[in-house]
C-alpha positions in Angstrom: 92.5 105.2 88.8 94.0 101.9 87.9 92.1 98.8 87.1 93.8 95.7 89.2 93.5 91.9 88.7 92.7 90.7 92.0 93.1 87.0 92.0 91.2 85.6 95.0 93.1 82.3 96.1 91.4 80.0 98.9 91.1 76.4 99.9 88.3 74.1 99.3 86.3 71.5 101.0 87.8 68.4 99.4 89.6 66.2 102.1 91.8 64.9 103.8 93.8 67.4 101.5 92.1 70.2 100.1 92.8 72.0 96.8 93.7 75.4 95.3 91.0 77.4 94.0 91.1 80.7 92.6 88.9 83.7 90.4 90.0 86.8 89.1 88.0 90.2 89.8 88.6 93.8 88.5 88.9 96.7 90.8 89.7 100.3 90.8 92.3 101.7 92.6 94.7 104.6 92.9 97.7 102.4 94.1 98.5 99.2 94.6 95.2 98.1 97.1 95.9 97.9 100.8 94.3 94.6 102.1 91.3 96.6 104.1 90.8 97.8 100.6 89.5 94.8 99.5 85.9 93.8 99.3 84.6 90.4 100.2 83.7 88.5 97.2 80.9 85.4 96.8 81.7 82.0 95.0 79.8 78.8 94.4 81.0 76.3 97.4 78.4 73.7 95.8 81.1 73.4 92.9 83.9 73.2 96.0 82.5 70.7 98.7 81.7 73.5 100.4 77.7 74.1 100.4 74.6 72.4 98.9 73.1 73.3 95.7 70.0 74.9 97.3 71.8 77.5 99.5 75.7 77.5 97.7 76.4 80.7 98.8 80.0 81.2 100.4 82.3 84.0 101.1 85.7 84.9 100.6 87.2 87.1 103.1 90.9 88.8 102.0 93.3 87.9 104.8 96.9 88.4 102.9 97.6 90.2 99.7 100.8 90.2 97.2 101.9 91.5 93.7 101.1 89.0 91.0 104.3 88.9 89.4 102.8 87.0 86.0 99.9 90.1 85.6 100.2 93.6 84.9 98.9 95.4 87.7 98.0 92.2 89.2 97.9 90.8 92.9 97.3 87.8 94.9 94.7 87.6 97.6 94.7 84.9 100.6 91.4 84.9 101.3 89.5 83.0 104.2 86.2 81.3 103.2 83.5 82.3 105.4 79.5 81.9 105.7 77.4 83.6 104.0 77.0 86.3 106.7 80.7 86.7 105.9 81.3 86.8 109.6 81.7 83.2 110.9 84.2 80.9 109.3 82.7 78.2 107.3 84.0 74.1 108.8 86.6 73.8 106.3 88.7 77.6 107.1 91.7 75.9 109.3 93.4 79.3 109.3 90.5 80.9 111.4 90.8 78.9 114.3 94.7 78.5 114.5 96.9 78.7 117.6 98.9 81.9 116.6 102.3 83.9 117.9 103.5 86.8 116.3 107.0 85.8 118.0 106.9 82.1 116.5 109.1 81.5 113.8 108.5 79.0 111.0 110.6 77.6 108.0 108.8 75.3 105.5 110.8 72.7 103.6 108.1 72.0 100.6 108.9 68.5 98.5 107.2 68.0 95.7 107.5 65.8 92.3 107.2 66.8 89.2 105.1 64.6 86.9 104.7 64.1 83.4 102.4 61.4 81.6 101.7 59.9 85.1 105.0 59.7 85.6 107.9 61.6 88.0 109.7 63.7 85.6 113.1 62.2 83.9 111.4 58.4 84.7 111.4 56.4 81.7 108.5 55.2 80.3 108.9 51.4 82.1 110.5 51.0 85.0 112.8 52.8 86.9 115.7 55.4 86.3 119.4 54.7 88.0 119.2 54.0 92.1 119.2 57.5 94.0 122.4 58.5 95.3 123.2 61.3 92.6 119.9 63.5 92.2 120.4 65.2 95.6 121.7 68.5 95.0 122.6 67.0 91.1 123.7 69.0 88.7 123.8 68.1 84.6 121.1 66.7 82.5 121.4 63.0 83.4 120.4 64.3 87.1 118.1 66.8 86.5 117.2 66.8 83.2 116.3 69.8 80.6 113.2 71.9 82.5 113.2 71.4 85.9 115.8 73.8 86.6 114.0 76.0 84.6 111.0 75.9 86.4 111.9 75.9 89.9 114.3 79.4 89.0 110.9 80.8 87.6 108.9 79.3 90.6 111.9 80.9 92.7 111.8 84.1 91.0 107.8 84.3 91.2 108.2 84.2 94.9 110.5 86.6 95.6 108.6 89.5 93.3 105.6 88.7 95.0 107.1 89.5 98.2 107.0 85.5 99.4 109.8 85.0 101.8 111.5 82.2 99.4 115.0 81.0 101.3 116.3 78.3 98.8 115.9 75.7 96.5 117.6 72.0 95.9 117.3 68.9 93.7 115.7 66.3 96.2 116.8 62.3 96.4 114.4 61.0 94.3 115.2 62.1 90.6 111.7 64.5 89.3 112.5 65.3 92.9 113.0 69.2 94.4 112.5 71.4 97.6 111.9 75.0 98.6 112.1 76.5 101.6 109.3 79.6 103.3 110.4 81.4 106.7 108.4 83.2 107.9 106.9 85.3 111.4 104.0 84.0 113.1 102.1 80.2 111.9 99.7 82.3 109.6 102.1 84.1 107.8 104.6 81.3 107.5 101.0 79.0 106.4 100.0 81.8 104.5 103.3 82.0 102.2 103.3 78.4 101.9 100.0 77.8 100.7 101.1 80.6 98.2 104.1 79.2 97.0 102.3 76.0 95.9 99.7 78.4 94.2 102.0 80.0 92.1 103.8 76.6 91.4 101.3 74.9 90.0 99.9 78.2 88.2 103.9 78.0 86.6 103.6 74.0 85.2 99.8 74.9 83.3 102.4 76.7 80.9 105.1 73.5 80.4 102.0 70.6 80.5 103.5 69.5 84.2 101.7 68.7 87.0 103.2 68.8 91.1 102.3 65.3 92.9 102.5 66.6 96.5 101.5 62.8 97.6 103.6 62.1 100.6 104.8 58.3 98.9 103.9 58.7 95.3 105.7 55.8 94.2 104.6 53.5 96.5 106.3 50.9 98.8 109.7 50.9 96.8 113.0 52.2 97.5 112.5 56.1 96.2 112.4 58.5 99.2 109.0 60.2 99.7 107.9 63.8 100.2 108.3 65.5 103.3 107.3 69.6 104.5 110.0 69.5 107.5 109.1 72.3 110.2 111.4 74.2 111.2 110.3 76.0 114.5 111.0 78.5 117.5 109.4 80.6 119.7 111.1 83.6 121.8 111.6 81.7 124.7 113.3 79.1 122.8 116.1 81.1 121.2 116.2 84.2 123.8 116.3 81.5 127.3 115.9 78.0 126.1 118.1 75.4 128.3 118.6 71.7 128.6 115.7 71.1 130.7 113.3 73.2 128.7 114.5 71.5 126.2 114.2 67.8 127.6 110.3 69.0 129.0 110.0 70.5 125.4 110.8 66.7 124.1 108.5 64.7 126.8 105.5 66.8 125.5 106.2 66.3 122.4 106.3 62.5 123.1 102.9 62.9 125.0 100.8 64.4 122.0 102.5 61.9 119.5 99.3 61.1 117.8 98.1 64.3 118.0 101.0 65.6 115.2 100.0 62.6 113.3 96.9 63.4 113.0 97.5 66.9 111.1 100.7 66.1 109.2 99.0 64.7 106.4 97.6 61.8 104.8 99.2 58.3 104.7 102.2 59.6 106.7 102.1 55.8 107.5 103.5 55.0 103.8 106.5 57.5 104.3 107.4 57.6 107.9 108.6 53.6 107.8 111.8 54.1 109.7 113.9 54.1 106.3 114.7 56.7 103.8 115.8 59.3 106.6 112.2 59.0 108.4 111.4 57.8 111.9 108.6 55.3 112.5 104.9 57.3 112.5 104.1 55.6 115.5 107.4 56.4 117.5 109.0 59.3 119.0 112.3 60.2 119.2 114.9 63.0 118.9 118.6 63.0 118.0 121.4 65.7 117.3 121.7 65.9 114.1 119.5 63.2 113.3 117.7 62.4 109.9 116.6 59.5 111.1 114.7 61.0 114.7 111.2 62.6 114.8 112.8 65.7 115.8 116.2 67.1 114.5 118.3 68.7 117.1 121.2 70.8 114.9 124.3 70.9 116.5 124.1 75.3 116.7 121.4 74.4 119.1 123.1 72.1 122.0 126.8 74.3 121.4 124.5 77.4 121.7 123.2 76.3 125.2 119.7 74.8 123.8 119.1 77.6 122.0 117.4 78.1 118.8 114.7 76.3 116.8 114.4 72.1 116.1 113.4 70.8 112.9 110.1 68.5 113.5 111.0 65.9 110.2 107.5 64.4 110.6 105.0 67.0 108.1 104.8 65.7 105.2 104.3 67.4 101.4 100.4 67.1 101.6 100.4 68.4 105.2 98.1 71.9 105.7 100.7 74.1 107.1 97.9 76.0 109.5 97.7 72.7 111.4 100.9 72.1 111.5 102.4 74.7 113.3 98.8 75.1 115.4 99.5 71.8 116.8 103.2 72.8 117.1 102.7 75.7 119.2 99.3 74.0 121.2 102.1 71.6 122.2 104.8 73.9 123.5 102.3 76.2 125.3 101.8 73.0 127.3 105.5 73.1 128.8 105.9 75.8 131.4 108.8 78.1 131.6 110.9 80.1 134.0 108.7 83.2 133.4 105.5 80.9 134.1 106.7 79.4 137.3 107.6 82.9 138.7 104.1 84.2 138.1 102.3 81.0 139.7 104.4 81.1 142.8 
């Protein structure tokens, strides 16, 4: 028998965005535990937001498991928080109540700052670094500096031993600026490995004395793009049958539930979706081939492709809660009906 680390990740209660939490337990096993292996576990959710002192009891139910690449013998456990009956999800589990298709696809674009001294890293103390033009995709000190690099190779490498499906990383606009992109199968997996990735992020900076500012518009009104978590998304029907009019009923929905995206894509998406630095207006829809500047991003492979494939929704933001994201994604194309549909109603 083997003792394991199992380090029991969840969200808390704090809003709008809530935050990491995690505790370590020891457990014998002969192998590496399978995730009905794992035993629910109780934590204090009158130190989370997420009970009263006189009945703080909550539980944490294992929902996704991965090897912990920093521990020996270690893993990582998604957990769901739960009532004390460890039955019925506590108010604050998002994941438990999510629209959910195995055959959706999702890909993640995660923007994040780094931060130092209250500051974006590579800012000077005072004022501002050079205008952004040369930080995108930079390469050399006076881009990127001496440690970011570093870090997001070891945040890259982190992912992909733990089995996170990790598809790339860049230098963003802003300098302290960077990106990495999740794929995955189904919104709770996708959400899942997401949620993850940021855990083992900011488990990475505690080493280097850096902190992630996932604030959408961390710098405030000036002229420094913000954070975004563009969604990337398809279902089956899209890339197997798709179509122009699918497509253009796909849009009109879209349209309809404007508010209702705005509502879960994170806090003060006001502040970042201002029309300018490669954002539509919050309070607008729109849609445009290869446009940075629409709601929704329609890539070229898709039109030549017969409308075809998956759209990139640009609207998420870094702080968004990727469970309600692609929830309200799919809630919203379940609404549009297609040819399989109309031939069972007639």
């Amino acid at each position: 028998m083997t003792k394991y680390k199992l380090e029991y990740i969840w969200l808390d209660g704090y809003t709008p965005v809530p935050n990491l939490r995690g505790k370590t337990q020891i457990k014998e096993f002969d192998t590496f535990p399978a995730l009905a292996e794992l035993p629910l576990w109780g934590f204090d959710g009158s130190s989370t937001m997420q009970a009263e002192g006189h009945s703080s009891d909550c539980v944490l139910k294992p929902v996704a498991i991965y090897p912990d690449p920093a521990r020996t013998n270690g893993a990582l456990v998604m957990c769901e928080v739960m009532m004390p009956d460890g039955v019925t999800p506590h108010s604050s589990n998002k994941r438990a109540t999510i629209l959910d298709d195995p055959d959706s696809w999702f890909g993640f674009e995660q923007e994040y700052f780094f931060y130092k001294d209250g500051r974006p890293l590579g800012f000077p103390s005072d004022g501002f670094p050079g205008p952004q033009g040369p930080y995108y995709t930079g390469v050399g000190y006076k881009n990127v500096g001496d440690i970011a690099r570093t870090l997001v190779e070891e945040h890259l490498d982190l992912c992909l031993e733990a089995g996170i499906n990790h598809e790339g990383i860049n230098a963003e606009v802003a300098k302290g600026q960077w990106e990495f992109q999740i794929f995955g199968k189904g919104s709770r997996t996708a959400a899942d490995q997401i949620w993850m990735a940021r855990y083992l992020l900011l488990r990475l900076c505690e080493q280097y004395g850096i902190d992630i500012e996932f604030h959408c518009k961390p710098l405030g009104d000036t002229d420094w793009n913000g954070s975004g978590m563009h969604c990337n998304f398809s279902t089956k029907y899209m890339r197997e049958v798709g179509g122009k009019d699918y497509f253009e009923a796909l849009m009109a929905a879209f349209d309809k539930n404007l508010m209702d995206h705005i509502a879960v894509y994170g806090p003060d998406n006001d502040k970042r979706l201002t029309g300018k630095h490669e954002t539509a207006p919050w309070n607008k829809f729109s849609y445009g081939v290869a446009d940075r500047g629409a709601s929704i991003r329609v890539p070229h492979s898709f039109v030549a492709n017969g409308y075809k494939g998956y759209l990139e929704d640009r609207r998420p933001n870094s702080q968004g809660d990727p469970y309600q994201i692609a929830s309200q994604v799919l809630k919203t194309i379940a609404e549009v009906p297609t040819a399989d549909s109309a031939k069972a109603a007639a």
